[in-house]
PDB file of N, CA, C and O in Angstrom:
ATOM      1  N   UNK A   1     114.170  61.222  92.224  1.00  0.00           N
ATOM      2  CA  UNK A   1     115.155  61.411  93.270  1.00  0.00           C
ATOM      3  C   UNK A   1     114.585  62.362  94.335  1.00  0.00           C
ATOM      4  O   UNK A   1     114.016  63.421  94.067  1.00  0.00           O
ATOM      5  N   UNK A   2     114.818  61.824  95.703  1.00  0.00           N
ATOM      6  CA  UNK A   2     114.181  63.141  96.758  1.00  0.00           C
ATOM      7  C   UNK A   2     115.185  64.281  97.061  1.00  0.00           C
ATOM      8  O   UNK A   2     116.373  64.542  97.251  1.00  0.00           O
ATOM      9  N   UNK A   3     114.123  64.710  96.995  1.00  0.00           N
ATOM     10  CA  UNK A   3     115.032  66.500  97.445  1.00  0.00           C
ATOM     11  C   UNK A   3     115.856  65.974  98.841  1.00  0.00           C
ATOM     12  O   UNK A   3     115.351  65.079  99.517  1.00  0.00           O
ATOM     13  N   UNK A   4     117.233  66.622  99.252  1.00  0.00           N
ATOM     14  CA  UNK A   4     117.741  66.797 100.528  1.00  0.00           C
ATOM     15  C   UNK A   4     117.521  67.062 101.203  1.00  0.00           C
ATOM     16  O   UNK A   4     117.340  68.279 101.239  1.00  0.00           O
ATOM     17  N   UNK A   5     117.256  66.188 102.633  1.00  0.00           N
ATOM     18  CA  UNK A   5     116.863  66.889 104.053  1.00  0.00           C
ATOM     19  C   UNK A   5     117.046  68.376 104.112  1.00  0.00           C
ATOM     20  O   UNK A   5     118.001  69.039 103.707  1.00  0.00           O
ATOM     21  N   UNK A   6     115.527  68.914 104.919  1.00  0.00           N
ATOM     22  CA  UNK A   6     116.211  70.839 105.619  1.00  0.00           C
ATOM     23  C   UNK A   6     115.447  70.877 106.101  1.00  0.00           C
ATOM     24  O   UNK A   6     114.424  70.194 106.161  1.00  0.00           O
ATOM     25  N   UNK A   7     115.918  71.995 106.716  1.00  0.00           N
ATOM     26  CA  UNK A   7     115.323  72.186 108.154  1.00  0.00           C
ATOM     27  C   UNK A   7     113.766  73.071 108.008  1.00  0.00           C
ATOM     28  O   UNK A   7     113.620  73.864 107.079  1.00  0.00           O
ATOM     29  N   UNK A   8     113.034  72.913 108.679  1.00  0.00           N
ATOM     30  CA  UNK A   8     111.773  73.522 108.442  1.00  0.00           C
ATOM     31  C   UNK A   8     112.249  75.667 108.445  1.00  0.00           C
ATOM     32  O   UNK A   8     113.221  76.298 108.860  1.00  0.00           O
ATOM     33  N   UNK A   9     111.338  75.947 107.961  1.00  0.00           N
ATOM     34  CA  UNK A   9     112.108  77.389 108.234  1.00  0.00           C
ATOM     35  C   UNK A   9     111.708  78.061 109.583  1.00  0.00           C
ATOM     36  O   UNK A   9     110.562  78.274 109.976  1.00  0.00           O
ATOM     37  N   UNK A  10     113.203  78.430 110.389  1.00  0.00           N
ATOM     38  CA  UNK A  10     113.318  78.894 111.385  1.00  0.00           C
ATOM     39  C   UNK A  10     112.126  80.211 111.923  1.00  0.00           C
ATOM     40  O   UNK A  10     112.240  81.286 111.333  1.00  0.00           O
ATOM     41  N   UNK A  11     110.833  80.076 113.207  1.00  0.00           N
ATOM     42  CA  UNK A  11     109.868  81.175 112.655  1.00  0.00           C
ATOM     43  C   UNK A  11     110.650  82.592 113.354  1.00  0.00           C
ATOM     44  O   UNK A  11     111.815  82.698 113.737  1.00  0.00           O
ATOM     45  N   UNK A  12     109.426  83.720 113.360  1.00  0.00           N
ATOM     46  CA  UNK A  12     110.414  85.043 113.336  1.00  0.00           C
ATOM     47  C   UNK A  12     110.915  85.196 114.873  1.00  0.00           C
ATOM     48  O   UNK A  12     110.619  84.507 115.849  1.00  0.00           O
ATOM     49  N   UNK A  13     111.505  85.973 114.800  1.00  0.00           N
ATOM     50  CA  UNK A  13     111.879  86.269 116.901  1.00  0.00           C
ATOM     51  C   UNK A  13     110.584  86.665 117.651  1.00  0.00           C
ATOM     52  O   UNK A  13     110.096  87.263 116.691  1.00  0.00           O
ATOM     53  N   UNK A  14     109.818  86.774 118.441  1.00  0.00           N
ATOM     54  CA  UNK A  14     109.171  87.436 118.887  1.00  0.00           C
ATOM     55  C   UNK A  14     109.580  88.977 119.021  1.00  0.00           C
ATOM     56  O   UNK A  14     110.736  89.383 119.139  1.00  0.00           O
ATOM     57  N   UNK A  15     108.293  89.849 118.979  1.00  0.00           N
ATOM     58  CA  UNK A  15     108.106  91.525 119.378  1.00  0.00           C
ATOM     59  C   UNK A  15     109.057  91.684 120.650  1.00  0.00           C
ATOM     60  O   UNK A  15     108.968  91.253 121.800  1.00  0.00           O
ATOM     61  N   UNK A  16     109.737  92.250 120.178  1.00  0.00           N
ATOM     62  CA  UNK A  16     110.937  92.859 121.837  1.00  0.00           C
ATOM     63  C   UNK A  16     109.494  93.525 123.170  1.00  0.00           C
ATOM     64  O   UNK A  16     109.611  93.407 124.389  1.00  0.00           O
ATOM     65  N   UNK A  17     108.127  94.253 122.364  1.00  0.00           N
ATOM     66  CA  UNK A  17     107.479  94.973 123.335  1.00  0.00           C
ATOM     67  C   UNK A  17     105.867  93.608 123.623  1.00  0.00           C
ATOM     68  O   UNK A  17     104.847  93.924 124.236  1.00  0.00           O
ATOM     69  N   UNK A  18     106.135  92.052 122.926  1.00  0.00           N
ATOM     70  CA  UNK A  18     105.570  91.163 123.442  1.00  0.00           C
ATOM     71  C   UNK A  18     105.097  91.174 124.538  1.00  0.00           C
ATOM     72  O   UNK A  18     103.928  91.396 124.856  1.00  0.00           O
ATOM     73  N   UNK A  19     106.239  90.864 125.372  1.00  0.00           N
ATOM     74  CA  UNK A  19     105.900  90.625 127.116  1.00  0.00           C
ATOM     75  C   UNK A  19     105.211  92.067 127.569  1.00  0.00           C
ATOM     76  O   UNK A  19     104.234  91.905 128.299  1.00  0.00           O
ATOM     77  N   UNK A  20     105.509  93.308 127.298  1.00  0.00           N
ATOM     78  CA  UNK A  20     104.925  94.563 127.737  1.00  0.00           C
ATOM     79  C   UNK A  20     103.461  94.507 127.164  1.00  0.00           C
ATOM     80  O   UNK A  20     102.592  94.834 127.972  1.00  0.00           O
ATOM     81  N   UNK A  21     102.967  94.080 125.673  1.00  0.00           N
ATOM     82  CA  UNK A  21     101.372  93.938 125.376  1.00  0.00           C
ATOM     83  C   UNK A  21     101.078  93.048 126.404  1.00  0.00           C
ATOM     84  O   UNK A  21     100.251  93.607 127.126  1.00  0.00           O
ATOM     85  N   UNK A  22     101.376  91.811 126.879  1.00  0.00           N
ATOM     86  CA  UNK A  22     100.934  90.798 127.398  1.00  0.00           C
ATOM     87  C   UNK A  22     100.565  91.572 128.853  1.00  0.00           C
ATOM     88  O   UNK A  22      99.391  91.569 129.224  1.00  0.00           O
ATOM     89  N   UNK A  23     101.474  92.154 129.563  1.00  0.00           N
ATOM     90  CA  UNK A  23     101.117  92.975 130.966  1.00  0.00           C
ATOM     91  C   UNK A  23      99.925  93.806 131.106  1.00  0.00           C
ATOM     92  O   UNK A  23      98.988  93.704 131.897  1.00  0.00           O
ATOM     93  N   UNK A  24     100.179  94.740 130.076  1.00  0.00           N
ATOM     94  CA  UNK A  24      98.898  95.853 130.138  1.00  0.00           C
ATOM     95  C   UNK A  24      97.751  95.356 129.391  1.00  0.00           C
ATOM     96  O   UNK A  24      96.855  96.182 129.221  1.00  0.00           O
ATOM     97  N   UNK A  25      97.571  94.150 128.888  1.00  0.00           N
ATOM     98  CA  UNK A  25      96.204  93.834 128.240  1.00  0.00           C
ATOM     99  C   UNK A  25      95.630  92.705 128.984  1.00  0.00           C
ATOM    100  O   UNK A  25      94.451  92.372 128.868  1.00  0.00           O
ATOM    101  N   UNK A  26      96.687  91.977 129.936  1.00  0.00           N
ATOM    102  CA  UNK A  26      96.199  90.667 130.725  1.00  0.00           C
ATOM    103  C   UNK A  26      95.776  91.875 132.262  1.00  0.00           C
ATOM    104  O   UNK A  26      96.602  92.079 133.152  1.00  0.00           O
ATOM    105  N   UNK A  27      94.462  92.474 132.249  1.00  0.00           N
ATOM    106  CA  UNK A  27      94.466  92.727 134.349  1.00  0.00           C
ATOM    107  C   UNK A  27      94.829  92.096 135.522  1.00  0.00           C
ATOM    108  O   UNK A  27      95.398  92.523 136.526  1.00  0.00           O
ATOM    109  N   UNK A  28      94.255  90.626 135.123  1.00  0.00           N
ATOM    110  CA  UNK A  28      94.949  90.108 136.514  1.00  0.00           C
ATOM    111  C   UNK A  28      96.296  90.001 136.801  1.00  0.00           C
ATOM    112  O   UNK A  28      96.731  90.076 137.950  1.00  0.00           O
ATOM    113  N   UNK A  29      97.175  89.782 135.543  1.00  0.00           N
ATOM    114  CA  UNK A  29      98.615  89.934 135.525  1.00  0.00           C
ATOM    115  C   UNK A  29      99.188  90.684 135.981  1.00  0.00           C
ATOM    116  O   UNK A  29     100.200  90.484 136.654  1.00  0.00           O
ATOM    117  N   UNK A  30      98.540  92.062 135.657  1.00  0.00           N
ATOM    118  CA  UNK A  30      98.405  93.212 135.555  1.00  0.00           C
ATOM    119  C   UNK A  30      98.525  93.452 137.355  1.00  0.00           C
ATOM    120  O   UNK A  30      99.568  93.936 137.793  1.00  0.00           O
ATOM    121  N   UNK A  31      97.857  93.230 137.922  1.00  0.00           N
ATOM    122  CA  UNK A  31      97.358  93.686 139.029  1.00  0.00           C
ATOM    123  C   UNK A  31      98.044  92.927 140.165  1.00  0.00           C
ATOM    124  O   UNK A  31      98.308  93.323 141.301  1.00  0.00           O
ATOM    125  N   UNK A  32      98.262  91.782 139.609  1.00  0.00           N
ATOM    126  CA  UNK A  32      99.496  90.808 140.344  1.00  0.00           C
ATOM    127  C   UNK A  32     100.441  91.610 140.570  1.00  0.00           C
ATOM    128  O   UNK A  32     100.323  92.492 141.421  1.00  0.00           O
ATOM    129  N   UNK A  33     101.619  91.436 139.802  1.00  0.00           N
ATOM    130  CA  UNK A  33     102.946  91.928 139.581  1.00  0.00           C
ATOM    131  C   UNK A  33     103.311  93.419 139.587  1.00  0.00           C
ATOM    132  O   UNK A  33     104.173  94.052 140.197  1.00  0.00           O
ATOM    133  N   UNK A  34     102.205  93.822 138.554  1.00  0.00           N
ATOM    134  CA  UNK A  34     102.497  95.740 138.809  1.00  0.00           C
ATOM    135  C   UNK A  34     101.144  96.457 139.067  1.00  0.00           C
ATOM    136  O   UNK A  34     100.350  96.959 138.272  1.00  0.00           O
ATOM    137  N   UNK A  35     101.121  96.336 140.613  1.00  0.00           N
ATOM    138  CA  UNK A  35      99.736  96.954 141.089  1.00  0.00           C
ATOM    139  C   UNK A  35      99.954  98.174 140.403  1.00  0.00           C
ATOM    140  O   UNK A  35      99.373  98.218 139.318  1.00  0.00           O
ATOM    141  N   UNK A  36     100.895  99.606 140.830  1.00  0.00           N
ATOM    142  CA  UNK A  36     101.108 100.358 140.407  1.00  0.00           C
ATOM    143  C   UNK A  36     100.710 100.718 138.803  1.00  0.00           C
ATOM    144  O   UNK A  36     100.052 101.702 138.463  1.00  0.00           O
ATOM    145  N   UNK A  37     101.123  99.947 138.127  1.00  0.00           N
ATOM    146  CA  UNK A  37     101.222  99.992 136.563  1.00  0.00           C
ATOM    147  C   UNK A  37      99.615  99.892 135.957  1.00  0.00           C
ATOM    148  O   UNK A  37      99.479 100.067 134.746  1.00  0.00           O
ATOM    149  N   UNK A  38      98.206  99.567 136.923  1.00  0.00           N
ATOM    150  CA  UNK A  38      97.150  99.470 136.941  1.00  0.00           C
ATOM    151  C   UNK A  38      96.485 101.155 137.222  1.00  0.00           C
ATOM    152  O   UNK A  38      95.809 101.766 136.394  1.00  0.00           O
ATOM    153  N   UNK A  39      96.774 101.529 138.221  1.00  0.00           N
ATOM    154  CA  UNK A  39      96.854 102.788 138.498  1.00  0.00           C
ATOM    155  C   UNK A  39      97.340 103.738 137.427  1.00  0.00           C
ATOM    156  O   UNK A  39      96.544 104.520 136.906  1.00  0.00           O
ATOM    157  N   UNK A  40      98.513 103.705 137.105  1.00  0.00           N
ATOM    158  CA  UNK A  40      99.178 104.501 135.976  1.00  0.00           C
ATOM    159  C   UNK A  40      97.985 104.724 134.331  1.00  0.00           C
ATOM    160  O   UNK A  40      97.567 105.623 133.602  1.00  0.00           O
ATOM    161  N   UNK A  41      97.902 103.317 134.482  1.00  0.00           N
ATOM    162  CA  UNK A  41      96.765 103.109 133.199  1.00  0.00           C
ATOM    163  C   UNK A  41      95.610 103.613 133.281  1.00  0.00           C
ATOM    164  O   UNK A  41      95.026 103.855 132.225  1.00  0.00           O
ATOM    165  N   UNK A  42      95.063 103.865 134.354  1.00  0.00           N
ATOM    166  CA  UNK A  42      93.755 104.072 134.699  1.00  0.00           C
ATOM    167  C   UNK A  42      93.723 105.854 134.735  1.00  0.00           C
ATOM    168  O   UNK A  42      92.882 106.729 134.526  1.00  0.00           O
ATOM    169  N   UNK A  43      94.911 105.797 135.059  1.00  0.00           N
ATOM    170  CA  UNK A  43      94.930 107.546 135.214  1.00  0.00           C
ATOM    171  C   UNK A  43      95.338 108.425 133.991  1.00  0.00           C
ATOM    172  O   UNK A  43      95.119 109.637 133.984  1.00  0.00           O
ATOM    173  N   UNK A  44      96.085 107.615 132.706  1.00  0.00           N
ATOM    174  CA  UNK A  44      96.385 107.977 131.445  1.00  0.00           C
ATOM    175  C   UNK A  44      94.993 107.908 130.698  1.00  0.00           C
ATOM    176  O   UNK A  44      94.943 108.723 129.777  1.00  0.00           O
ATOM    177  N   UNK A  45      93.957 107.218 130.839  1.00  0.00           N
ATOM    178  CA  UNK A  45      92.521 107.311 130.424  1.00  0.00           C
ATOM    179  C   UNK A  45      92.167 108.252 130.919  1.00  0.00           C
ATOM    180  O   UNK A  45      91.615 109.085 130.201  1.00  0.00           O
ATOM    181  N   UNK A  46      92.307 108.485 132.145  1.00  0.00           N
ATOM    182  CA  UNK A  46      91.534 109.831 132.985  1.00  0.00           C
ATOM    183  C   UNK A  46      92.070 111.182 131.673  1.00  0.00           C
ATOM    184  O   UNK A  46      91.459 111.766 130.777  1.00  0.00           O
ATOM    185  N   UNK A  47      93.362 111.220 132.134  1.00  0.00           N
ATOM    186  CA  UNK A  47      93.762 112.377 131.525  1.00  0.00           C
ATOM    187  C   UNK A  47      93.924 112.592 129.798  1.00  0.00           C
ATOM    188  O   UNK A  47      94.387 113.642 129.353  1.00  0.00           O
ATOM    189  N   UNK A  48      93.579 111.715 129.100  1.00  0.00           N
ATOM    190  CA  UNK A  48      93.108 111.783 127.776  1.00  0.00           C
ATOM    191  C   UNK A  48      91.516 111.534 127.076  1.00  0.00           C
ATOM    192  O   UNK A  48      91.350 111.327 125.874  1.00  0.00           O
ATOM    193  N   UNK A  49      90.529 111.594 127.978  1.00  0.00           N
ATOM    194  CA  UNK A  49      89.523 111.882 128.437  1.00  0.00           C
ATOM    195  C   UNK A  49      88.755 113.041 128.603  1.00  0.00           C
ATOM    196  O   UNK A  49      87.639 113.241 128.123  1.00  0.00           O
ATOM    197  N   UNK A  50      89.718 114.144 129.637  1.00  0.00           N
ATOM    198  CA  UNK A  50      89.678 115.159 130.274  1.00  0.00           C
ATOM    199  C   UNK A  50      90.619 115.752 128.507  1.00  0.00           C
ATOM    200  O   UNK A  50      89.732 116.173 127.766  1.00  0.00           O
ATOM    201  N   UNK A  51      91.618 115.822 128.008  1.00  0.00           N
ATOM    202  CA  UNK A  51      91.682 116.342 127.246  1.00  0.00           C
ATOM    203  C   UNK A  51      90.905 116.303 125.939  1.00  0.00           C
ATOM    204  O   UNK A  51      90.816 117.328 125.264  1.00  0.00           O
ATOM    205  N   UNK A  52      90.128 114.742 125.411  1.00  0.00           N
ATOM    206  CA  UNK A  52      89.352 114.977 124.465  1.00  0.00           C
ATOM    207  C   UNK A  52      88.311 115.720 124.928  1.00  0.00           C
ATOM    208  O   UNK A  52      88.043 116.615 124.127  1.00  0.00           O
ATOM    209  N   UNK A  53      87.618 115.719 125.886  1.00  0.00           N
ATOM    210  CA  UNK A  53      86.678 116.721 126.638  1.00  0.00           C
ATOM    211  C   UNK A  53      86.506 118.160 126.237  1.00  0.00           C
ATOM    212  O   UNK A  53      85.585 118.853 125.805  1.00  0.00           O
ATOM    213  N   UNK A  54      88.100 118.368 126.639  1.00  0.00           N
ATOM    214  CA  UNK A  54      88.245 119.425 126.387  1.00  0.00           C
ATOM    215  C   UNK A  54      88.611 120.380 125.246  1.00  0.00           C
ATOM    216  O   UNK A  54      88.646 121.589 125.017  1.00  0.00           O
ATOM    217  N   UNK A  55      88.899 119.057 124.575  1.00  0.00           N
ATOM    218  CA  UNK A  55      89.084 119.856 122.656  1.00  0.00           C
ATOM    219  C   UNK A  55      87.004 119.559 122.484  1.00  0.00           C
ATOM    220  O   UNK A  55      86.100 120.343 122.771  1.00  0.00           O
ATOM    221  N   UNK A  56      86.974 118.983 122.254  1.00  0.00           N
ATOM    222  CA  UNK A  56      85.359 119.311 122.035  1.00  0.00           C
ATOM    223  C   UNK A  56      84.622 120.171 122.299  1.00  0.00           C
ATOM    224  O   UNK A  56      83.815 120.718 121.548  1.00  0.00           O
ATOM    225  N   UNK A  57      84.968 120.508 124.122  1.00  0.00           N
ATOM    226  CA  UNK A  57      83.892 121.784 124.148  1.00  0.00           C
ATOM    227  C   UNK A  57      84.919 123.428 123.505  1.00  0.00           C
ATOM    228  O   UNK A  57      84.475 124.550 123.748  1.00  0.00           O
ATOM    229  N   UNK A  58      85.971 123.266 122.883  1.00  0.00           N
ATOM    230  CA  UNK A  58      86.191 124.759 122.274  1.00  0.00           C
ATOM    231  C   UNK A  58      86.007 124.136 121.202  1.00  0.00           C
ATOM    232  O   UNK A  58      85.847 125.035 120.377  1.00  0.00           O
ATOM    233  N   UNK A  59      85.903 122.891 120.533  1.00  0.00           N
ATOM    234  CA  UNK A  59      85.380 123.501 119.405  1.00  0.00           C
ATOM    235  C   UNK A  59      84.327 123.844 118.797  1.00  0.00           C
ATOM    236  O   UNK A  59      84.222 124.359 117.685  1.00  0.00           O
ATOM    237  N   UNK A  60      82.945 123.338 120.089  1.00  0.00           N
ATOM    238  CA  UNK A  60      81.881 123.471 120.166  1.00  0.00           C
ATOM    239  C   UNK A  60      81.362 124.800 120.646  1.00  0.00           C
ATOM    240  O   UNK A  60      80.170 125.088 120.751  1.00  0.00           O
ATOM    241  N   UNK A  61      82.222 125.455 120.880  1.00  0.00           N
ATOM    242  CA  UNK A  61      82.032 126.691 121.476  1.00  0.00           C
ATOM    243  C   UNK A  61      82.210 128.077 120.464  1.00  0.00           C
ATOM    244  O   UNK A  61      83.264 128.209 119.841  1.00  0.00           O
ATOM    245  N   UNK A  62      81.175 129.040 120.348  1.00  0.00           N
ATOM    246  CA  UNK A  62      80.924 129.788 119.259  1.00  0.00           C
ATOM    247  C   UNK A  62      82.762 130.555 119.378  1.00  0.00           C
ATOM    248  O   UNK A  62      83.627 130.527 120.253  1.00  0.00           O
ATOM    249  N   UNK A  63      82.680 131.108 118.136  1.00  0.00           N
ATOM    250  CA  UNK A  63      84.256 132.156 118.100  1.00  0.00           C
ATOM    251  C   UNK A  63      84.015 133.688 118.905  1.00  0.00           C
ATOM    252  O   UNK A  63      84.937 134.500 118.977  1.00  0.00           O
TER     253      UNK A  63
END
């Protein structure tokens, strides 16, 4: 006897922060739509950069 029709299983929802990976990892997208948001990124590297920088040289630095 065959098993009863069903439905394949429904897959999961997508990531609510999906579309936000897709922006900041696609550049040209990126640079399309939120010139700004290119800038922002570029300057959050700057400034975590400048802070690993700067934990290195005190801890490289005698007491």
């Amino acid at each position: 006897m065959k098993s009863p029709l069903r439905r394949p299983p429904a897959s999961p929802p997508p990531s609510p922060f999906a579309e936000r990976v897709r922006i900041e990892a696609d550049p040209a997208y990126r640079d399309r739509y939120f010139p700004g948001l290119s800038a922002t990124i570029a300057q959050r590297g700057h400034w975590r950069s400048a802070e690993v920088d700067a934990l290195v040289r005190r801890l490289r630095s005698p007491p």
